[in-house]
C-alpha positions in Angstrom: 0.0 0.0 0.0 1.2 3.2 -1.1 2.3 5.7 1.9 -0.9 7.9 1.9 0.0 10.4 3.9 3.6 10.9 2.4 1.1 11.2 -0.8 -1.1 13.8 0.8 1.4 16.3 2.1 3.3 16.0 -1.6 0.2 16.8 -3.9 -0.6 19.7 -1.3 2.8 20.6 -1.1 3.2 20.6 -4.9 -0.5 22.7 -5.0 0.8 25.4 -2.4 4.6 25.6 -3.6 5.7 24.7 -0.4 8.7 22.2 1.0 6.6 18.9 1.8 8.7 19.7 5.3 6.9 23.0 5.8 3.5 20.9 6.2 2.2 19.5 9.6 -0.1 16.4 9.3 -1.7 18.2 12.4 -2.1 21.5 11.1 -5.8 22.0 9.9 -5.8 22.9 5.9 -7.3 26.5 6.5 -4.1 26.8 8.7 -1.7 26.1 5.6 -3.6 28.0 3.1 -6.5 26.0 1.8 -10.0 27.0 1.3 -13.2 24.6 0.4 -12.4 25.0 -3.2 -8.7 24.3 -3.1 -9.5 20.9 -1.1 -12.0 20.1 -3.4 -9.5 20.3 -6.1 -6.5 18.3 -3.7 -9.2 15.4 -3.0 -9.6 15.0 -6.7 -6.2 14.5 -7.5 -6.0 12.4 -4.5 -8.3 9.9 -5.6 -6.7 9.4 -8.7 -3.1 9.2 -7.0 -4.7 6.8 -4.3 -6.8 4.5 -6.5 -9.8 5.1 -4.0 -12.8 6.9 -3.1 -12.9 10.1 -0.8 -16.3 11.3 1.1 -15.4 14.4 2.9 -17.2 15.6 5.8 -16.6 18.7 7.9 -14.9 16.5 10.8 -11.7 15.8 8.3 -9.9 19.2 8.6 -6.0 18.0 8.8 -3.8 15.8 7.2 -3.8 13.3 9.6 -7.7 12.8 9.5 -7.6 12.6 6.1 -4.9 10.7 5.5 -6.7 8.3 8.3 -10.2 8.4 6.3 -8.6 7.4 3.0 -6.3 4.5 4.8 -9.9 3.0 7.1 -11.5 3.0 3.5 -9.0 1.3 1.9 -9.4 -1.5 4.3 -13.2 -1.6 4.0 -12.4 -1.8 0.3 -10.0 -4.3 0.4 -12.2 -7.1 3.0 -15.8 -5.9 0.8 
């Protein structure tokens, strides 16, 4: 399984011309620049990168939760 959320922080990274070390899996995305559109834009790209399916919801507002949504969907995925 790919490292999701080594994936995450480099396609944000990448989006916000940032050093992938400048980004804190713990920081929320309105902290590191990111508005609803620009994650709405990130999550596509995601899901291609990922081979999976993201549902947002208003609880997922860092790095870590997403990167924690995306890996607990995998595994439903993976044992469906």
């Amino acid at each position: 399984m790919k490292d999701v959320k080594g994936t995450i922080i480099r396609i944000i990274a990448e989006y916000l011309d940032k050093e992938e070390s400048e980004l804190n899996g713990s920081s929320s995305f309105t902290e590191i620049g990111l508005d609803s559109l620009d994650i709405m834009e990130l999550v596509m790209q995601m899901q291609e990168e990922l081979d999976c399916k993201i549902e947002l919801s208003q609880d997922i507002t860092t790095i870590d939760s997403l990167a924690e949504l995306i890996e607990n969907g995998n595994r439903e995925q993976a044992t469906a």
